[in-house]
N, CA, C and O atoms as CSV, one atom per row, in Angstrom:
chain,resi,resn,atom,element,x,y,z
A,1,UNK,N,N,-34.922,25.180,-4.149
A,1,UNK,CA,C,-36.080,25.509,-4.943
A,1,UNK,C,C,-36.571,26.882,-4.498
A,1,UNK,O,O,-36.509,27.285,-3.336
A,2,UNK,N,N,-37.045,27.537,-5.492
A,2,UNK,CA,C,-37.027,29.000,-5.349
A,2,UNK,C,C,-38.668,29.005,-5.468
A,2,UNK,O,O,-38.985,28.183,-6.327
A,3,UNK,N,N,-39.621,29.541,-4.995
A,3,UNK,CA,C,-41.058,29.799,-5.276
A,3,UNK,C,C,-41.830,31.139,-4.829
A,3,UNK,O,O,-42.065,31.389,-3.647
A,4,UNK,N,N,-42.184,31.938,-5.855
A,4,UNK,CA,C,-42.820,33.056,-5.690
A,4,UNK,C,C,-44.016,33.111,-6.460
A,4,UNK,O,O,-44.244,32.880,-7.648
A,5,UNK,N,N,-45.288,33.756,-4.739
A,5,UNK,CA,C,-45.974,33.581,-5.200
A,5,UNK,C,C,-46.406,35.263,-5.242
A,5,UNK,O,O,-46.099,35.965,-4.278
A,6,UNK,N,N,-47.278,35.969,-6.652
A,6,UNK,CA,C,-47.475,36.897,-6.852
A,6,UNK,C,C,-49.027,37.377,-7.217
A,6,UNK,O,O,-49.673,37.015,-8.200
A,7,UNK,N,N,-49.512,38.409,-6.023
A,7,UNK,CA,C,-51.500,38.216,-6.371
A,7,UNK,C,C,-51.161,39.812,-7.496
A,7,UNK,O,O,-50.607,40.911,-7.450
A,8,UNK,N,N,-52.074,38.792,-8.553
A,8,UNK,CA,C,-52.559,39.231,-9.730
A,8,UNK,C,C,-54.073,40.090,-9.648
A,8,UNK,O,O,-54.298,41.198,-10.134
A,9,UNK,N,N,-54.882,39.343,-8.991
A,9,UNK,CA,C,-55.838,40.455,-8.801
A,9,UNK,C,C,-56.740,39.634,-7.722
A,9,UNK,O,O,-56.453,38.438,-7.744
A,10,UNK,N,N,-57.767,39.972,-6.775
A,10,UNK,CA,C,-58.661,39.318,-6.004
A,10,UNK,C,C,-58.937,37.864,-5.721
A,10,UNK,O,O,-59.244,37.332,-4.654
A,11,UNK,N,N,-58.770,37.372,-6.845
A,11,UNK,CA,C,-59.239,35.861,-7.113
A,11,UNK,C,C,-58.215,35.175,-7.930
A,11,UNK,O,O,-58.338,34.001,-8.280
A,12,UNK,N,N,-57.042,36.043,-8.277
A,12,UNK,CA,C,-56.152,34.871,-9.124
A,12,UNK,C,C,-54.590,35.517,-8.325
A,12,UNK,O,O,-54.392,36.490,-7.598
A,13,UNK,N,N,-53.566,34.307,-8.948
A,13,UNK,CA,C,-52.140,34.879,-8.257
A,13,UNK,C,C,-51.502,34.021,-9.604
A,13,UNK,O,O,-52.077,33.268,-10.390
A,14,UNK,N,N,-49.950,34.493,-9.525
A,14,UNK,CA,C,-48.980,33.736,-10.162
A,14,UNK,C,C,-48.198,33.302,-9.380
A,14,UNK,O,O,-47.611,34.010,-8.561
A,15,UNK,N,N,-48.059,32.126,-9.488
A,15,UNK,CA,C,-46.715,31.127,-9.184
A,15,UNK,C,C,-46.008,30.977,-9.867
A,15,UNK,O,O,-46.285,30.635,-11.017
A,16,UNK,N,N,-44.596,31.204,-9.372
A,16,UNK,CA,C,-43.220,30.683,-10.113
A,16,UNK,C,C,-42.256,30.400,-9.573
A,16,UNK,O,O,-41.462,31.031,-8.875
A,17,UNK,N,N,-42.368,28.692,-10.145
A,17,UNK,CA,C,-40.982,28.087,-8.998
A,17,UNK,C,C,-39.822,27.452,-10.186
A,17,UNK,O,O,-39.860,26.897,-11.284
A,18,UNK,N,N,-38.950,27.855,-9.342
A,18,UNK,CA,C,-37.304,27.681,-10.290
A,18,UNK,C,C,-36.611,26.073,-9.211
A,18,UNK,O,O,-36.762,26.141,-7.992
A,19,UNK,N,N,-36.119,25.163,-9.641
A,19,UNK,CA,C,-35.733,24.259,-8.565
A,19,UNK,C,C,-33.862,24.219,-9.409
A,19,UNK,O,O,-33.589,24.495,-10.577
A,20,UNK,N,N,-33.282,23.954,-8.733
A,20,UNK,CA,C,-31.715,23.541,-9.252
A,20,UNK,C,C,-31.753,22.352,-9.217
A,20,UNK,O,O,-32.177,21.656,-8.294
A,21,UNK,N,N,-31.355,22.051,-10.125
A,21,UNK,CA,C,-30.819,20.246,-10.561
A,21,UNK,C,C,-29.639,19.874,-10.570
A,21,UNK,O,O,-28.911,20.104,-11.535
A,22,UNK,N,N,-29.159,19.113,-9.303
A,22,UNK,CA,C,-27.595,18.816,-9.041
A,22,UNK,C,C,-27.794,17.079,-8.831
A,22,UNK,O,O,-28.364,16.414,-7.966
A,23,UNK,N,N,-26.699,16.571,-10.606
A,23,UNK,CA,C,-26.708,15.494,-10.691
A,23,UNK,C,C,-24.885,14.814,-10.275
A,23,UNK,O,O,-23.796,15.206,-10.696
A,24,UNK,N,N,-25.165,13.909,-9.491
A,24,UNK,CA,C,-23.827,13.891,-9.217
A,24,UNK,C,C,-23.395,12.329,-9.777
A,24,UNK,O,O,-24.264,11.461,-9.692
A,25,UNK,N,N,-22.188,12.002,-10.294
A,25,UNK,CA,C,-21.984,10.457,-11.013
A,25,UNK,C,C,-20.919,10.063,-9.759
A,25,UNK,O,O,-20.675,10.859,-8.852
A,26,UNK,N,N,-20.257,8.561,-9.856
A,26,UNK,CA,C,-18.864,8.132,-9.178
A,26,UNK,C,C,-18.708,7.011,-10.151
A,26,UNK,O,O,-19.333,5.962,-9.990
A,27,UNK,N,N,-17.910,7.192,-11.137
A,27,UNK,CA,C,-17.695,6.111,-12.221
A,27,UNK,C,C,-16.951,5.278,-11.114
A,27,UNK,O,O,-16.669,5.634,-9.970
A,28,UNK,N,N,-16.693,4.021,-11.772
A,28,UNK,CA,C,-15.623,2.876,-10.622
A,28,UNK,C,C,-14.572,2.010,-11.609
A,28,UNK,O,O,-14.994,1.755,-12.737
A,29,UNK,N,N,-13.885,1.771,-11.423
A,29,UNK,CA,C,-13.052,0.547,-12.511
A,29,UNK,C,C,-13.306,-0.301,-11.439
A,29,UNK,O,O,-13.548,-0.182,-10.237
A,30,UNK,N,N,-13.068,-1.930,-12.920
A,30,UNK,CA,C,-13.339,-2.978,-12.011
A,30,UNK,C,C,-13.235,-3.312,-10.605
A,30,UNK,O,O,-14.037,-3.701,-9.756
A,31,UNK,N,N,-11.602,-2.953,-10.626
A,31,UNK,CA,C,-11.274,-2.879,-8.775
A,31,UNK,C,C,-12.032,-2.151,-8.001
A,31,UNK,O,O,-11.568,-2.243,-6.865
A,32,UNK,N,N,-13.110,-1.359,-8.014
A,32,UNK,CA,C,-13.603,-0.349,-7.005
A,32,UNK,C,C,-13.052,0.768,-7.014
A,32,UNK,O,O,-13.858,1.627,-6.658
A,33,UNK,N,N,-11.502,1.407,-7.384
A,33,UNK,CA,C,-11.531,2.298,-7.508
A,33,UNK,C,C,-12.179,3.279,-8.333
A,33,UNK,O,O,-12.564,3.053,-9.480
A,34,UNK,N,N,-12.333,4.767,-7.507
A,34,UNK,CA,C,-13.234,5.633,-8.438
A,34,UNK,C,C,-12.224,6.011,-9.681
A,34,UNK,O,O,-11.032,6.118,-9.395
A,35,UNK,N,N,-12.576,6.191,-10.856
A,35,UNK,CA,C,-11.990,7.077,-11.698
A,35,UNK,C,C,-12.628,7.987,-12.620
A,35,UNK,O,O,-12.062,8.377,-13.641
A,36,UNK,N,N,-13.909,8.367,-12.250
A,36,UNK,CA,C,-14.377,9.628,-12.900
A,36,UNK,C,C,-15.813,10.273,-11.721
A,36,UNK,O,O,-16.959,9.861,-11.542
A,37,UNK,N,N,-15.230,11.134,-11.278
A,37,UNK,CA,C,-16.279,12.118,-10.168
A,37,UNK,C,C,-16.770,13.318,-11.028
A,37,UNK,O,O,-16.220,14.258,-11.602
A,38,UNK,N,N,-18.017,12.885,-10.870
A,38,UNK,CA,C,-19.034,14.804,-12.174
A,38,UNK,C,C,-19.945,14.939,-11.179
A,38,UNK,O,O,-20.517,14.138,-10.441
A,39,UNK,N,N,-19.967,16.302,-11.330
A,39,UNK,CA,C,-20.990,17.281,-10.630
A,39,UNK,C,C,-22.233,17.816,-11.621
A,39,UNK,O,O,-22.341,18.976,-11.225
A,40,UNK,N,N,-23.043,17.679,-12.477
A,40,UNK,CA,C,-23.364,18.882,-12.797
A,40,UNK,C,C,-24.728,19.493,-12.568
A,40,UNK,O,O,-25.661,18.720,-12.349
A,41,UNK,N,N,-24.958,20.869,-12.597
A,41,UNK,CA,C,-25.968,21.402,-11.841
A,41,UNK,C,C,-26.674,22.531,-12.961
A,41,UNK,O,O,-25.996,23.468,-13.382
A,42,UNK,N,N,-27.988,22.349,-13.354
A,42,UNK,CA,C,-28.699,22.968,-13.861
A,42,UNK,C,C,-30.017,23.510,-13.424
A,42,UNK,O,O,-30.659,22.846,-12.610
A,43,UNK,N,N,-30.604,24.888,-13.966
A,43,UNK,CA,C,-32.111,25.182,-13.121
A,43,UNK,C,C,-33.215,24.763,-14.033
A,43,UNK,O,O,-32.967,24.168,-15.081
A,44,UNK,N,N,-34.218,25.010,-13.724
A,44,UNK,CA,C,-35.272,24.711,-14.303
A,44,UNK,C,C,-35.286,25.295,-15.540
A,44,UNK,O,O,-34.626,26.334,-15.511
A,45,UNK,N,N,-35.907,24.998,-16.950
A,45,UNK,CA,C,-35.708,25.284,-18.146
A,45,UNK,C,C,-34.597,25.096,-18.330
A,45,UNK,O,O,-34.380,26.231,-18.755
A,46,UNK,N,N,-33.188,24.397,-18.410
A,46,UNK,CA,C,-31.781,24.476,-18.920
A,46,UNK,C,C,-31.591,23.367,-18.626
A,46,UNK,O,O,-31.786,23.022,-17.460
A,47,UNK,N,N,-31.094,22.332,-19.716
A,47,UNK,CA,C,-30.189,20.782,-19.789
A,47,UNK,C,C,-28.674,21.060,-19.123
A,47,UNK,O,O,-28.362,21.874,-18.254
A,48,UNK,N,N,-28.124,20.413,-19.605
A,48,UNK,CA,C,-26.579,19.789,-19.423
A,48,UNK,C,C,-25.931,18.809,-20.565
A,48,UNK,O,O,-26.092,17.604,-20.367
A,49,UNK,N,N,-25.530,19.030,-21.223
A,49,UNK,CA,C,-24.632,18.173,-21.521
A,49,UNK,C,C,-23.835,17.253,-21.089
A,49,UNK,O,O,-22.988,17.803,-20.385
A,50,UNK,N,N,-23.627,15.887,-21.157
A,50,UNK,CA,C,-22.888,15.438,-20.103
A,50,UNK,C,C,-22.030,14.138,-21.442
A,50,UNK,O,O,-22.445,13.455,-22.378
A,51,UNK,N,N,-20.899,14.349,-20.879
A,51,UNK,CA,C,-20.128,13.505,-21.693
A,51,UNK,C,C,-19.939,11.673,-21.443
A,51,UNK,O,O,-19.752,11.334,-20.275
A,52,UNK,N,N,-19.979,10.784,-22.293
A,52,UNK,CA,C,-19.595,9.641,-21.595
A,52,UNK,C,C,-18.478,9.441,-22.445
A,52,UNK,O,O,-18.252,9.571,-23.648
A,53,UNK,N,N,-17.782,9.043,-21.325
A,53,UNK,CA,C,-16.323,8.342,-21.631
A,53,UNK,C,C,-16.204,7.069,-22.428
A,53,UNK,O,O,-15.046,6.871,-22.797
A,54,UNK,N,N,-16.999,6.226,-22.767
A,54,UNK,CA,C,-17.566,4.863,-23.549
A,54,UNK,C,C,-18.752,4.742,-23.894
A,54,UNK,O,O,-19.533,4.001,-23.298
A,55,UNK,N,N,-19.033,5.374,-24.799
A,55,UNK,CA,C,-20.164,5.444,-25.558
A,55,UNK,C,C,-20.513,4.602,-26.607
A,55,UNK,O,O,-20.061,4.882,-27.717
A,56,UNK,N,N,-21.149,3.732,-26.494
A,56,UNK,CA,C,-21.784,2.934,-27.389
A,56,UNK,C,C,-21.314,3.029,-28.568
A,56,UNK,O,O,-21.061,4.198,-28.858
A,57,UNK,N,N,-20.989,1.959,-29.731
A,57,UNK,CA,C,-21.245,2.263,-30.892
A,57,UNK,C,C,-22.123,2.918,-32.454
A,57,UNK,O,O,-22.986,2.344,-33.119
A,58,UNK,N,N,-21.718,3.819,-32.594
A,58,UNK,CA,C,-22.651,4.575,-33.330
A,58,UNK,C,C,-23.474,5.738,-32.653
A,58,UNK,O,O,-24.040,6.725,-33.124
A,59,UNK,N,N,-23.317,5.218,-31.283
A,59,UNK,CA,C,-23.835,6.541,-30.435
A,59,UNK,C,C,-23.489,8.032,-30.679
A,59,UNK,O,O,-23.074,7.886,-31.828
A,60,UNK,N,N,-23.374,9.156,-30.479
A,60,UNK,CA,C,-22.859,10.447,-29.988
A,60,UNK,C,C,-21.974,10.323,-28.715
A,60,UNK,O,O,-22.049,9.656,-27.683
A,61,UNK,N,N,-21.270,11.066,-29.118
A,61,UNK,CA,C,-19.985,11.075,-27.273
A,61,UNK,C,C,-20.838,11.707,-25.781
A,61,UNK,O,O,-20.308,11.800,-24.673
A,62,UNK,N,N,-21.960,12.006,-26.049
A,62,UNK,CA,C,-22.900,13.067,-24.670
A,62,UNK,C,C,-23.867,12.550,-24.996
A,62,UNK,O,O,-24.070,11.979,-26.067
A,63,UNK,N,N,-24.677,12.705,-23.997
A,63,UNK,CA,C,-26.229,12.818,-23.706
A,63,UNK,C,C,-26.213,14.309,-23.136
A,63,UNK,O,O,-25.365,15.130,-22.788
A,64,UNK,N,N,-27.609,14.221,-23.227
A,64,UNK,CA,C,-27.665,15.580,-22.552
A,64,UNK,C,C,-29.126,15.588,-21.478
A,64,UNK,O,O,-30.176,15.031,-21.797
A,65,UNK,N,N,-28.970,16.146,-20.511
A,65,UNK,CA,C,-29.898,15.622,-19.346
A,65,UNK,C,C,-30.537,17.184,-19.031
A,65,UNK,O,O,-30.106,18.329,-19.174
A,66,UNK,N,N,-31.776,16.593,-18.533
A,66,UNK,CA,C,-33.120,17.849,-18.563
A,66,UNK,C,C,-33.679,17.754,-17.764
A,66,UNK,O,O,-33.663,16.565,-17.444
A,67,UNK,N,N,-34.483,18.524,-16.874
A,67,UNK,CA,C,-35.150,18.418,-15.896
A,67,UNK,C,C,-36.440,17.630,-16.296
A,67,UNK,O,O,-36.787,17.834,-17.459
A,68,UNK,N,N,-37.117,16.888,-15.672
A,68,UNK,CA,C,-38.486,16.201,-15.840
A,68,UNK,C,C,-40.058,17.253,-15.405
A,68,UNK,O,O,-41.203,17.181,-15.851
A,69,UNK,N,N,-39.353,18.297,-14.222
A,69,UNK,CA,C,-40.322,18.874,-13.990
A,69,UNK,C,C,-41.610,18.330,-12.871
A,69,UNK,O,O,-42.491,19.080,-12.451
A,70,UNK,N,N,-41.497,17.104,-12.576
A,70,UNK,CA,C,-41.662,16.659,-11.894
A,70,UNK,C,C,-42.626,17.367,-10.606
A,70,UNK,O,O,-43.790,17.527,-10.241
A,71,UNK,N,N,-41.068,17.676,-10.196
A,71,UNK,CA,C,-41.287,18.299,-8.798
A,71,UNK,C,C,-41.841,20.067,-8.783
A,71,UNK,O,O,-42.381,20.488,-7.760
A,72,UNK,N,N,-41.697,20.739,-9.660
A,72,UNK,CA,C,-42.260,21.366,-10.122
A,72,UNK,C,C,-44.069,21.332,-9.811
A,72,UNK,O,O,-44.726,21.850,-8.908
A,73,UNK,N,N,-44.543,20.354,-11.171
A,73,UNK,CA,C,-46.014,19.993,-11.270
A,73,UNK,C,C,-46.380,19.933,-10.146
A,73,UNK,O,O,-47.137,20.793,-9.697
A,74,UNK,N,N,-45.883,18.780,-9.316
A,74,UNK,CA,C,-46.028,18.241,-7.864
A,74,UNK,C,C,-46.406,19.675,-6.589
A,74,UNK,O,O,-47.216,19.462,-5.686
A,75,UNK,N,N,-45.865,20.721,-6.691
A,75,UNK,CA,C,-46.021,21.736,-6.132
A,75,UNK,C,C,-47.402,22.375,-6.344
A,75,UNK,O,O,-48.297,22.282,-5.505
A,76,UNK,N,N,-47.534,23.057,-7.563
A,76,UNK,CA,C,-48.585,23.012,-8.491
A,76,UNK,C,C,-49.713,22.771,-8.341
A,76,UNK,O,O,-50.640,23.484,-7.958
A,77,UNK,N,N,-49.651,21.228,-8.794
A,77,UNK,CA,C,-51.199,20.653,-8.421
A,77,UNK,C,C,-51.416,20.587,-6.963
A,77,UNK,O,O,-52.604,20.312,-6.793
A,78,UNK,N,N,-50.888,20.697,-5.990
A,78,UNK,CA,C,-50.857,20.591,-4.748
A,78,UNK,C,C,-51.890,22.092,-4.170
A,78,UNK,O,O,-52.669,22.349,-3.252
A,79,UNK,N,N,-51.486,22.560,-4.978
A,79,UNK,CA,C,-52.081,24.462,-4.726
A,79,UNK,C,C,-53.152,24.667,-5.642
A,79,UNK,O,O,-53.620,25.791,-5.821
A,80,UNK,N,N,-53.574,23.651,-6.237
A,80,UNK,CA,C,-55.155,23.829,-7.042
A,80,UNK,C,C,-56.304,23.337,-5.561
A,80,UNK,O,O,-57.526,23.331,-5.704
């Protein structure tokens, strides 16, 4: 997580924090073995696409995954 903080004038500043989002999967077949290892890693403001291999019926073949921001806010309100 990246955070810079920048004074704007006497009484005010800007904050801006960037965090990386590294989602990692370990698919398994019945036996326990693994058969699908994903990495993927996005920053703040930017999804992912992420493919599933058995996707529901009628579904789309991906989801696509986004930061919540979360941890972000959490910083944030911490500094009010």
């Amino acid at each position: 997580m990246n955070i810079v903080v920048k004074k704007i004038s006497e009484n005010s500043s800007q904050v801006i924090i960037n965090a990386r989002y590294v989602y990692s999967s370990d698919f398994t077949d019945t036996n326990g073995r693994s058969i699908n290892n994903d990495t993927w890693v996005f920053n703040t403001g930017e999804c992912k696409e992420v493919f599933v291999s058995n996707p529901t019926k009628g579904t789309p073949p991906s989801r696509t995954i986004c930061p919540t921001y979360k941890a972000e806010n959490a910083i944030l309100n911490a500094l009010k």
